[in-house]
Residue, then its C-alpha position, 0 to 999 in steps of 0.5 A: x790021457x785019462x778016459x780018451x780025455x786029451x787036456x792039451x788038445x782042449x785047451x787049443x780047441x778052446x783057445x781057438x772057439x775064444x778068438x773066433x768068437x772075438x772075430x765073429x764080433x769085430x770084423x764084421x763082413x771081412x775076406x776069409x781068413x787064411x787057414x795057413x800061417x804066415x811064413x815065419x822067416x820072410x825078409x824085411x820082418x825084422x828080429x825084436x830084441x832077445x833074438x825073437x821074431x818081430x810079429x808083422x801085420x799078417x800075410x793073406x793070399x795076394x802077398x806076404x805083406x798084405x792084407x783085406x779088410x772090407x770098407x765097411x770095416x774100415x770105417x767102421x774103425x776110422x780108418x782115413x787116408x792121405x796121399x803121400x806127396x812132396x811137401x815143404x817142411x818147417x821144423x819149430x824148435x822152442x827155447x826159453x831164453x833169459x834176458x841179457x844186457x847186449x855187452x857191446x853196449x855197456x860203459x864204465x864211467x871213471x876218471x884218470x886223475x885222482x880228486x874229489x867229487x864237488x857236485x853229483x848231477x846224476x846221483x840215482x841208479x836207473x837215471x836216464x843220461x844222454x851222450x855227452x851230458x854231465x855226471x859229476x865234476x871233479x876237483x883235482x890239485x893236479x889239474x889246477x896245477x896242470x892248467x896254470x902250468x899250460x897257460x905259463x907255456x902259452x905265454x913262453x910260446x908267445x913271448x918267445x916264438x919269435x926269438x933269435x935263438x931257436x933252441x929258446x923257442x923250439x924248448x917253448x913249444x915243446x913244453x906247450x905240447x907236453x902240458x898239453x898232451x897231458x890234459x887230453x890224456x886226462x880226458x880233458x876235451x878239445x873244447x876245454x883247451x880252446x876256452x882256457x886259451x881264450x879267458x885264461x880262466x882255470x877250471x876249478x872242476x872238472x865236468x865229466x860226461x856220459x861216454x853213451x846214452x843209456x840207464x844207469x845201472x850201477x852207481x858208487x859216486x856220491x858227492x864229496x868222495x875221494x876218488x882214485x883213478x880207474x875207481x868205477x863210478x858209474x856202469x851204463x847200459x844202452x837197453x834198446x838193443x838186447x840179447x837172448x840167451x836160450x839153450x838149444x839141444x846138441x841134436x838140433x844146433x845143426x839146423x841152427x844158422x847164424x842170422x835166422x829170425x826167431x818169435x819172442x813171447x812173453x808168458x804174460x803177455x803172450x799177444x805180443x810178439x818181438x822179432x829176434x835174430x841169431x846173432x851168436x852160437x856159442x862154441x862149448x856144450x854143457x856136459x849136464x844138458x847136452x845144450x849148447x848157448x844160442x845168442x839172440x839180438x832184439x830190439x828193445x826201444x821202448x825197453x820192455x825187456x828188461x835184464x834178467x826177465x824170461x822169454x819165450x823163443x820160437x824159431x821156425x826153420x824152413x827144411x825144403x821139400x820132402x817126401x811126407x806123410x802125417x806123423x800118425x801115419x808112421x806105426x813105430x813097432x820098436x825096431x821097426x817103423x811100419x806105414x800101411x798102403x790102401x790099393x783099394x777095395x780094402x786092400x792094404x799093404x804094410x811096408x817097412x820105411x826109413x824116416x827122414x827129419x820131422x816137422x810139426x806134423x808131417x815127417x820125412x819118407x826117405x824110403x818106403x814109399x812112393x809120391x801118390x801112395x795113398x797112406x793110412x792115417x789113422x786107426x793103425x794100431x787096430x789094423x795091426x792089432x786085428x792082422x796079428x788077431x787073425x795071424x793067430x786064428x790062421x796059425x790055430x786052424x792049420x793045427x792037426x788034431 
């Protein structure tokens, strides 16, 4: 002490004159202050991270976790409100998926006998076949001789069919069956069997046909080539189904369910819109992501969603009724989540809650608050601010001199 001069004292005494001032400005006509600080250890405070108190909105007369602040103010700041109440939820999860052929409906095209190629009837990648048409025809020795071979057994079977000895025509039958099988199992149709019966005529070549109706998308044939069997020749796809993979995050596959409906947009094209469906959840993680792969099927008839494009994927899932407010309402302090009630005449009360799933707006209450609460909506963090101002002012004035 220098000359009855105390700097800590002045220092408050100054510190003090500052935020009273600041009071005088933005509150306006408020509830006097309290001259005597909050409690300092009251249940539902909380602790904040290190071991220090949490600071709560300020405790004035009436409660420890309410606090007045005139309507005039209140508008001042913006302050609005919402009743709490029990509302359907709908949580919007968003994805960009990349297009993908449906694998169910892809074939490969070859052959099982080897030979030649004669003649390419369809001889570019992106064609369009048709079930049944033909690709190309195959010249094989092996069928030529295979064919002459069951007409000879056809010939035996009805020369010798009748014969007195049954070994003979059993032993004509029998090599009617084999030669027979033989061209089925080459891919050889019914249709072709019965017309060699008929004329007796060998084909020279073999036609083969699309096994569906689709787009080439890959083609190795090429006329007068020597093929073996099992080569691929042609890969088609049916592209008026297709899927769409998106990757979903670990913490939202719970609410994913097999057979939902989903929104397609195109980045482009975003007027448009395509009606997908969960048709797959993949059962494996990506370790990196943490996202798992989700399946969608569309249809695609006109084919405008071609393999390999990107989409925009948009499921809206339905979470029932549920106990909510706005999402502005809930004052998230760190370890705590705060919501603040108005009883009326500027009267507001702080309470602590417990948050429940979230929509797009609105989230889940589970505890906390009652249905008909009138919730503070808006300017929460000047309420807070302005409580804790006079939670200083308060502390500061009860200080003995």
């Amino acid at each position: 002490m220098i000359n009855g001069w105390h700097p800590p004292r002045s220092r408050t005494l100054w510190a003090v004159g500052l935020i009273t001032s600041l009071l005088l400005v933005g509150c306006g006509n408020e509830t006097p202050v309290p001259t005597t600080p909050p409690p300092v250890d009251h249940a539902g405070h909380g602790t904040a991270p290190g071991g220090k108190e949490a600071a709560p909105p300020v405790a004035v007369p009436g409660g420890t976790n309410t606090m007045t602040i005139s309507p005039e103010r209140l508008q001042e700041i913006g302050v609005r409100f919402e009743i709490a109440e029990q509302r359907p939820l709908t949580r919007t999860i968003r994805t960009v998926g990349r297009v993908e052929i449906d694998e169910r409906k892809l074939a490969n095209v070859n052959i099982k006998i080897e030979g030649w190629i004669d003649r390419l009837y369809v001889s570019a990648t992106g064609d369009r076949v048709k079930q049944g048409q033909i690709l190309f025809t195959l010249y094989s020795p092996d069928l030529v001789a295979t064919q002459q071979e069951y007409l000879l057994a056809l010939q035996s079977v009805r020369d010798l069919g009748t014969s007195e000895f049954p070994e003979v025509a059993q032993g004509a039958r029998s090599l009617l069956e084999v030669t027979r099988r033989r061209l089925l199992l080459w891919d050889i149709t019914e249709d072709h069997i019965e017309d060699l019966e008929r004329t007796g005529a060998v084909l020279k070549t073999l036609p083969i046909h699309a096994p569906i109706s689709g787009t080439v998308i890959e083609r190795k044939a090429v006329a007068g080539m020597y093929v073996k069997p099992g080569e691929p020749l042609y890969t088609i796809a049916d592209l008026t189904s297709i899927w769409i993979l998106g990757d979903i995050y670990e913490y939202e596959l719970p609410l994913i369910k097999v057979g939902q409906t989903a929104d397609v947009t195109l980045s482009y094209d975003p007027k448009t819109h395509f009606e997908a469906r969960v048709d797959f959840i993949y059962p494996t993680l990506d370790p990196q992501t943490r996202t798992a792969k989700v399946r969608f099927t569309l249809a695609n008839p006109e084919e405008r969603l071609k393999p390999d494009m990107y989409a925009n994927v948009e499921l809206n899932v339905p979470l029932g009724l549920r106990l909510a407010v706005p999402k502005d309402a809930v004052l998230e302090t760190g370890e705590r989540k705060i919501i603040f009630i108005h009883h009326g005449g500027g009267k507001l009360e702080w309470r602590n809650v417990t948050t429940g799933v979230r929509g797009a707006e609105w989230v889940e209450i589970t505890e906390g608050i009652e249905p008909g609460d009138h919730v503070v909506t808006s300017a929460n963090f000047l309420i807070d601010s302005e409580s804790q101002l006079k939670a200083a002012v308060g502390g500061m004035a009860g200080m003995k001199h």
